[in-house]
C-alpha positions in Angstrom: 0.0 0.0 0.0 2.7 2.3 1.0 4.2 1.7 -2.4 1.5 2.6 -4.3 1.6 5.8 -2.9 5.1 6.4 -3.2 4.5 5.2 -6.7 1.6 7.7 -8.2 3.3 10.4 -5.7 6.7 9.3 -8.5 4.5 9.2 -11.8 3.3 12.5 -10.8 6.3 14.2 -10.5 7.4 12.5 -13.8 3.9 13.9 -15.5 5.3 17.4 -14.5 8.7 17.5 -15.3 7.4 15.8 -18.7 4.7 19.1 -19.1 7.3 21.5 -18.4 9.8 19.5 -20.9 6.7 19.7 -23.6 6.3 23.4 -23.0 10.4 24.3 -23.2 11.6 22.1 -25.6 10.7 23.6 -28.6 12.3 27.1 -27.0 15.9 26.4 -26.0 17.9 23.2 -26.9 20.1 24.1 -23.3 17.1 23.6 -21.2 15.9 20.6 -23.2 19.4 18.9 -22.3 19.2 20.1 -19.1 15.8 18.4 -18.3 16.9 15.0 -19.8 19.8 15.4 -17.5 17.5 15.5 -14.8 15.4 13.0 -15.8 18.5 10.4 -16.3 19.6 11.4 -12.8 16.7 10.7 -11.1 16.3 7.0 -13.3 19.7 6.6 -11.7 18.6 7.1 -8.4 15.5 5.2 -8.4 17.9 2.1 -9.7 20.0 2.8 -6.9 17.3 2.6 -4.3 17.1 -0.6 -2.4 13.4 -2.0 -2.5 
């Protein structure tokens, strides 16, 4: 139960970051590599984390 929560509470942030990644793409090719930065970081991270 506890990880379900954590999980949507995860899917949501993803939904966001994904929306603002959407909206600032098309604008500046810097801030598009900075967000898939981000995103690979945090796919590190969750690979990292023992379950």
């Amino acid at each position: 139960r506890r990880f379900r929560v954590f999980f949507s509470f995860l899917s949501f942030q993803y939904l966001q970051s994904y929306i603002l990644y959407m909206l600032l793409a098309p604008f500046d090719s810097e801030v598009r590599q900075l967000a898939e930065s981000v995103q690979t970081n945090e796919a590190k991270k969750l690979k990292e984390m023992p379950v």
